[in-house]
C-alpha positions as CSV (number, residue, x, y, z in Angstrom):
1,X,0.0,0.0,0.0
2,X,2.8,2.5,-1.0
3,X,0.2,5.3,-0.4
4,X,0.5,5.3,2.7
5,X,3.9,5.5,2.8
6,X,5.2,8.9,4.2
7,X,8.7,9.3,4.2
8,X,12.1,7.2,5.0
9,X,15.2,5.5,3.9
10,X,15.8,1.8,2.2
11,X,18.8,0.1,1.3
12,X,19.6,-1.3,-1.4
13,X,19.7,-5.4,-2.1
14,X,23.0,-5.7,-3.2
15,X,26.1,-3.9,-4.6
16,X,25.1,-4.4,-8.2
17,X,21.9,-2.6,-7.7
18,X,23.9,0.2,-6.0
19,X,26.1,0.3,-9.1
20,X,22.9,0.2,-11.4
21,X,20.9,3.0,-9.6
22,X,24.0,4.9,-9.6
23,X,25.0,4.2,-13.4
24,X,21.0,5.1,-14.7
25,X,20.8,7.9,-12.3
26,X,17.8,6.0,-10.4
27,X,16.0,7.6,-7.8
28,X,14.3,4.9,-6.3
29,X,16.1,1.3,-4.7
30,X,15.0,-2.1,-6.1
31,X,12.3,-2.1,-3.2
32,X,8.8,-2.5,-3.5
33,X,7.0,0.4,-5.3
34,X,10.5,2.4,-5.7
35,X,10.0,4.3,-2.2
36,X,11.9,5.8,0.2
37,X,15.5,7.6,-0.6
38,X,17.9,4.9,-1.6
39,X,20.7,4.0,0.4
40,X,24.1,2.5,-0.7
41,X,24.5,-1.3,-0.6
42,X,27.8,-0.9,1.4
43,X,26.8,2.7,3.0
44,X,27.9,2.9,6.8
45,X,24.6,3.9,8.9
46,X,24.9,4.8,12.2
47,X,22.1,4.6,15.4
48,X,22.3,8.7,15.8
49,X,21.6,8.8,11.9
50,X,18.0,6.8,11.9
51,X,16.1,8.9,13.5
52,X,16.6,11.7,10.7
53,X,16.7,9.3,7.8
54,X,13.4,7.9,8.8
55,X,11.4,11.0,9.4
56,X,11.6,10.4,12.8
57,X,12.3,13.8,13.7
58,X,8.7,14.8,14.6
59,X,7.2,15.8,18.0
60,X,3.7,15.4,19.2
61,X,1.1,17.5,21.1
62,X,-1.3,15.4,23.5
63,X,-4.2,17.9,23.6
64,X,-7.2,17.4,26.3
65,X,-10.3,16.6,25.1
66,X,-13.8,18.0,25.2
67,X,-17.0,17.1,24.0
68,X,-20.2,19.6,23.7
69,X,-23.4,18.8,26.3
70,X,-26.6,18.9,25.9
71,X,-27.1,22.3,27.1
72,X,-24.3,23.5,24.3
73,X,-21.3,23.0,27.2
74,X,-17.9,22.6,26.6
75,X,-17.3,19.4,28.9
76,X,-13.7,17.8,29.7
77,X,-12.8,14.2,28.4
78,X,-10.7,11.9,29.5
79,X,-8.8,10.8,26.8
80,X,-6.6,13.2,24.7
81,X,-6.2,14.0,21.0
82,X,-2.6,12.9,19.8
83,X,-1.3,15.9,16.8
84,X,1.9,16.3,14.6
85,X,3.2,19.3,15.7
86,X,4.8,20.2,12.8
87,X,1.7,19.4,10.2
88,X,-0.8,19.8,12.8
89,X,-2.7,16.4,12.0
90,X,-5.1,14.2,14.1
91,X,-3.2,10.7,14.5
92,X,-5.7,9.3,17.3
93,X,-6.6,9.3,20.7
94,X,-5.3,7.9,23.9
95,X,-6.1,7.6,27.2
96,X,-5.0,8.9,30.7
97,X,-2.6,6.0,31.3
98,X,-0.8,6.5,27.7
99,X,3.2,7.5,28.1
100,X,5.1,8.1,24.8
101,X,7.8,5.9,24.0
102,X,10.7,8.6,22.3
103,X,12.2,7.5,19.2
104,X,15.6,7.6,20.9
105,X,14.6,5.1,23.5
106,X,13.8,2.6,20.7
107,X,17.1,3.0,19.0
108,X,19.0,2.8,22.7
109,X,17.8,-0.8,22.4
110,X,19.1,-1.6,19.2
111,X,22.0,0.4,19.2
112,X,24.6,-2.3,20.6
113,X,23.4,-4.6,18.0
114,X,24.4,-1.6,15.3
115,X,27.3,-0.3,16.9
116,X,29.2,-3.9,17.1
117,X,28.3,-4.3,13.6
118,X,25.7,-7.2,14.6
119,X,22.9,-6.0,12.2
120,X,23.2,-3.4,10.0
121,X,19.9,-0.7,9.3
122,X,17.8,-1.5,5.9
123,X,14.7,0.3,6.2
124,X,12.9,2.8,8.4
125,X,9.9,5.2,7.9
126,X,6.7,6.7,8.8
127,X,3.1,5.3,7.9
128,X,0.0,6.6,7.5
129,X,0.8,10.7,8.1
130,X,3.0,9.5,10.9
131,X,0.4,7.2,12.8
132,X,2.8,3.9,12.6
133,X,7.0,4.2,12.6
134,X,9.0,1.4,11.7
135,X,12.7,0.5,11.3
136,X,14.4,-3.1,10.4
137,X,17.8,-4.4,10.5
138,X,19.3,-7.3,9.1
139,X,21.8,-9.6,11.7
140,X,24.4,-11.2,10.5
141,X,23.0,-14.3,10.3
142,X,22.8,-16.6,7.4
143,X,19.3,-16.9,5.2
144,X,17.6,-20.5,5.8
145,X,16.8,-22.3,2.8
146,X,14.2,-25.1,3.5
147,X,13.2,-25.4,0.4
148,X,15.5,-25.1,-2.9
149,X,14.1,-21.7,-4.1
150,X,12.3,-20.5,-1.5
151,X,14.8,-18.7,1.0
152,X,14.1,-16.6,4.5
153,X,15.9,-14.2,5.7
154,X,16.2,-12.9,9.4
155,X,15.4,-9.3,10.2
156,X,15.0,-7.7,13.5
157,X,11.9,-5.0,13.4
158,X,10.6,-2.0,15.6
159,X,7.1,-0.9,15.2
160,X,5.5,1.5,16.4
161,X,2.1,3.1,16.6
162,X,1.1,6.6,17.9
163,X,-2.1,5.6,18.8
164,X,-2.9,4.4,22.6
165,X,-4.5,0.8,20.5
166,X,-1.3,0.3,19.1
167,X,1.6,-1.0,21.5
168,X,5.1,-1.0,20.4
169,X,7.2,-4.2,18.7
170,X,10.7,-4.9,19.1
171,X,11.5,-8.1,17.8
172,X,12.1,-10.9,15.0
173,X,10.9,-11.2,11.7
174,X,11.7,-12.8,8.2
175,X,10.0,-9.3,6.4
176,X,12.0,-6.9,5.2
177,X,9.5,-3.9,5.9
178,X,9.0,-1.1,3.4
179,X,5.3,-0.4,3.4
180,X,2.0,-1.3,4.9
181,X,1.5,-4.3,3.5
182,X,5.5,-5.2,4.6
183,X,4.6,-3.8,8.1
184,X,1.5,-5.8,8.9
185,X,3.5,-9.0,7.2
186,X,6.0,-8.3,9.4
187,X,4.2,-8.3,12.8
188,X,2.1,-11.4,11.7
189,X,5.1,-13.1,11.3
190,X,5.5,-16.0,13.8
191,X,8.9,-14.8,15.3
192,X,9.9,-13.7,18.8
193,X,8.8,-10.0,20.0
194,X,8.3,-8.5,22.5
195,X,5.7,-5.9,22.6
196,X,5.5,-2.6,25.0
197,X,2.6,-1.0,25.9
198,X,2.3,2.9,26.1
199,X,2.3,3.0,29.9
200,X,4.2,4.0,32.5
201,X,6.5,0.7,32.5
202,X,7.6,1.3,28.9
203,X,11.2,1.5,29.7
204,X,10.8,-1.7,31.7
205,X,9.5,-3.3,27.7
206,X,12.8,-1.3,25.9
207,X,14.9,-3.4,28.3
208,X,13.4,-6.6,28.2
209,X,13.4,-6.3,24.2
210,X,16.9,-5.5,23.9
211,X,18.1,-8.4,25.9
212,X,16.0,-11.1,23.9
213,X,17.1,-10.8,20.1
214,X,19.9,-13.1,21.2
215,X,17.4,-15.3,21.7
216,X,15.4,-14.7,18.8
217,X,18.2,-14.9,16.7
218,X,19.1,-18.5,17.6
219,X,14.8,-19.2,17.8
220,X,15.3,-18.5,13.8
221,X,18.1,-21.0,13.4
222,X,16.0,-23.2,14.8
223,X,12.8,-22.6,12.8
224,X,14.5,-23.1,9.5
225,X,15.4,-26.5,10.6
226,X,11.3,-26.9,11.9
227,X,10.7,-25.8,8.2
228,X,12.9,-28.1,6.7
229,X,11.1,-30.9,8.3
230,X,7.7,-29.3,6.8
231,X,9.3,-30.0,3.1
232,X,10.0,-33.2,4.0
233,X,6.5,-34.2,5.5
234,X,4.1,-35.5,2.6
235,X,0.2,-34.2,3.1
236,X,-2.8,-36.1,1.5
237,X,-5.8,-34.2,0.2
238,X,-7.7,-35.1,3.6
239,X,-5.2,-34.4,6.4
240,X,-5.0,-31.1,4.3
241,X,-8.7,-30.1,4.0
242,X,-8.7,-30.5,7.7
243,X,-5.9,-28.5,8.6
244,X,-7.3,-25.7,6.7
245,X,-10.4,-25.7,8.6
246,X,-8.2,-25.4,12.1
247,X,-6.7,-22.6,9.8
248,X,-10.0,-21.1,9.3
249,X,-11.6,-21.4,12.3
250,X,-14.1,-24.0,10.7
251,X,-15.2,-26.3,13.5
252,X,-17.9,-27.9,11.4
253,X,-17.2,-31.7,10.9
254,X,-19.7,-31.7,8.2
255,X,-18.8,-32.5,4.4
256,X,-17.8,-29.7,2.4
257,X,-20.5,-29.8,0.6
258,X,-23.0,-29.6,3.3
259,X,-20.9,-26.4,4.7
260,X,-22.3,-22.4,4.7
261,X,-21.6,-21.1,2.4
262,X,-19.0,-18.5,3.8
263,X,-16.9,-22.1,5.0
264,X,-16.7,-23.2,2.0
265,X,-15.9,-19.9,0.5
266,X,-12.4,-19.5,2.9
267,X,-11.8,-23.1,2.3
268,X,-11.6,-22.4,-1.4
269,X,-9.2,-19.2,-1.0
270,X,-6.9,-21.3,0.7
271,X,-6.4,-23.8,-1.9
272,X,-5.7,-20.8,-4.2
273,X,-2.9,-20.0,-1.7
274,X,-1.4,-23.2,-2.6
275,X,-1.3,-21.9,-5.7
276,X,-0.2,-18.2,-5.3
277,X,1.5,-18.2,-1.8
278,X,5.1,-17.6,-1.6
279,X,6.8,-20.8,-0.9
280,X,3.7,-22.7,-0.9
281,X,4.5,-23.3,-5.1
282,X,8.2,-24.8,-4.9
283,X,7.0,-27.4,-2.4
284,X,3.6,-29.1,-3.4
285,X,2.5,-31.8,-1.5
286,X,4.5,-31.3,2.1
287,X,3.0,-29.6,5.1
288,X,5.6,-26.5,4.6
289,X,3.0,-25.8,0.8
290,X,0.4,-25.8,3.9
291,X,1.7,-23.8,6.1
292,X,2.8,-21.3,3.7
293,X,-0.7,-21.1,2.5
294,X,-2.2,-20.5,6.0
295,X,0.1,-17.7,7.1
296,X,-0.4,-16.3,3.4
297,X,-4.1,-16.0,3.9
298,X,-4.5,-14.6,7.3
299,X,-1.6,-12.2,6.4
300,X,-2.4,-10.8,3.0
301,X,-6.3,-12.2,2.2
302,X,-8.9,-12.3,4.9
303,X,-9.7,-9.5,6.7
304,X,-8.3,-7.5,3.4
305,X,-8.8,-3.3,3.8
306,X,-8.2,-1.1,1.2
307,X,-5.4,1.4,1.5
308,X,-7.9,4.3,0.9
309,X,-10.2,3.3,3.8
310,X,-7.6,4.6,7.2
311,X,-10.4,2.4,9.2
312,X,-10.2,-0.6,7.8
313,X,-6.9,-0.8,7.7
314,X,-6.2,0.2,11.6
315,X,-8.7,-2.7,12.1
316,X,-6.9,-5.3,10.1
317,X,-3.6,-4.5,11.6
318,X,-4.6,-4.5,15.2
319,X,-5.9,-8.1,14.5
320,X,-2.7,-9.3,12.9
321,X,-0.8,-7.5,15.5
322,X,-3.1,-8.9,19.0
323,X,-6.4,-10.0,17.2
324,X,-8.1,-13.2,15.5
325,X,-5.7,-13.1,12.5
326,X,-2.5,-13.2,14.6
327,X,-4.6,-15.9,16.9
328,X,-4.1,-17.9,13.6
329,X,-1.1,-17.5,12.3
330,X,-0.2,-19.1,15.9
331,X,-3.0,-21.3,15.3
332,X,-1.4,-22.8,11.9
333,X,2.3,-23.1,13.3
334,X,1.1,-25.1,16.6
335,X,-1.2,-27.5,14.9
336,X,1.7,-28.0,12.4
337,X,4.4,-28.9,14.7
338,X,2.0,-31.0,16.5
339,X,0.9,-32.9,13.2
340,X,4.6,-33.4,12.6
341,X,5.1,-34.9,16.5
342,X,2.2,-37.2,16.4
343,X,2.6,-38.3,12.6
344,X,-1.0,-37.8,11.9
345,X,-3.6,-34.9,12.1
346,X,-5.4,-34.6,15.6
347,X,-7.3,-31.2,15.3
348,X,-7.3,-29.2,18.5
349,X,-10.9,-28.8,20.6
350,X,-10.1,-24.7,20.7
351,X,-9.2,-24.7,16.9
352,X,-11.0,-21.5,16.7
């Protein structure tokens, strides 16, 4: 959804698309959509630099409240109006309880990883007129391949929302995040965060956060070798309609045909995952074509907003961030491990 994209910085893949931007006078990198000013393959980024590459350099008003009575009476509120200072727009409301987390405070906890040269910055930014910030940074650590074709990398992500709904993530993630549609992939990404609410113990989140992406890190290791047992593990047409209804939420045991309607009618987008999911195409037949398929749904299908309705898309990122939708991203990794463990299918009583 690159128009919501505000402002930021992105790196470049590799040295050959520095040296081709640079040749053909390119504005744009080889991301998504061309946004965000293009930064050299092999450019040195510090910590003190992301704040101004990503637009971070904002401040925000919290402004009381009021609502109009019955008798035509200004009247106090509780919760308070959060505005850009500098461009003087509306990004939300928050309550009494909501303490801002500063930019800098985020960046203290990553800054170790950036200074030892343990990850090195690829993308930050601002969303939606400044509502959501986001940064990511890719560790040294080497992609997993579990299936020929179809490789992951490891990112570590901060996100965060201006908006008293939308806590902050520090954490793991195999998307590289350059837009909305990048962001909300990213936090529905099964990997280990950590996520800080906008109260008065947010410094207590910033240092909990920094000290588990060692953790994370080697939590990724291990998932590529969990995924690698997916492409091994052979699925038949009936363990799989099955683990698309966990998937779904489906907890019918009725024939397809005798479903609603609106079962049979998720059921039948995720088979066309299998078709069009990333990494569900380069290994038909195994539970990792499954599981790609799931995740690929939930993430990018149901619950679908449109960039142009703000609303929607709040909505659809809260679930995938706390909601249903992250629920069953969970959902679809759990029952998979499981099925792998038992050798057989056993669907869980709280499926949905």
């Amino acid at each position: 959804m690159p128009a919501l994209f505000e402002t930021g910085f992105i790196r470049d893949r590799n040295a050959e698309t520095t040296a081709a931007r640079l040749a053909t006078g390119t504005t744009g990198t080889d991301s998504w959509h061309k946004l965000g000013r293009p930064i050299d393959w092999n450019a040195d980024i510090s910590a003190d630099q992301i704040p101004e590459l990503a637009g971070w350099n904002f401040e925000y008003d919290l402004i009381p409240g009021h609502y109009t009575d019955w008798q035509g009476v200004s009247q106090p509120m509780a919760r308070r109006a959060v505005v850009r200072r500098d461009t003087k727009v509306l990004l939300g409301d928050v309550g009494k309880g909501f303490t801002e987390l500063p930019f800098k405070a985020a960046i203290n906890a990553l800054q170790p990883w950036i200074d030892a040269k343990l990850a090195t910055p690829h993308t930050g930014g601002l969303l939606d007129e400044g509502r959501v910030s986001f940064l990511t940074l890719k560790p040294n650590v080497d992609p997993i391949e579990p299936v020929k074709g179809d490789v992951t990398e490891l990112f570590v992500c901060f996100v965060q929302g201006h908006v008293g709904n939308l806590a902050a993530i520090i954490g793991m993630t195999s998307v590289r995040m350059v837009c909305w549609n990048t962001v909300t992939a990213g936090l529905a990404d099964g990997k280990a965060k950590i996520r800080i609410k906008h109260t008065k113990k947010v410094q207590e989140g910033i240092q909990l956060a920094a000290k588990t992406l060692d953790i994370a890190k080697a939590e990724f290791i291990g998932t590529g070798e969990q995924l690698s047992a997916m492409a091994r593990f052979g699925v038949n047409a009936r363990d799989l309609e099955k683990y698309f209804r966990v998937v779904a939420g489906i907890k019918s045991d009725a024939i397809y045909a005798e479903l609603p309607t609106k079962s049979r009618n998720l059921l039948g987008k995720l088979y066309a995952a299998l078709e069009t999911a990333p990494g569900a195409t380069v290994a038909s037949g195994t539970l990792y074509a499954a599981y790609q398929a799931a995740t690929y749904y939930n993430s990018h299908v149901r619950g679908h907003a449109k960039a142009t309705d703000p609303v929607g898309v709040a909505k659809r990122t809260q679930s995938l961030w706390t909601g249903p939708l992250g629920k069953q991203n969970g959902v679809a990794w759990s029952t998979a491990m499981e099925w792998m463990q038992r050798g057989s299918l056993v669907v869980p009583a709280n499926a949905a």
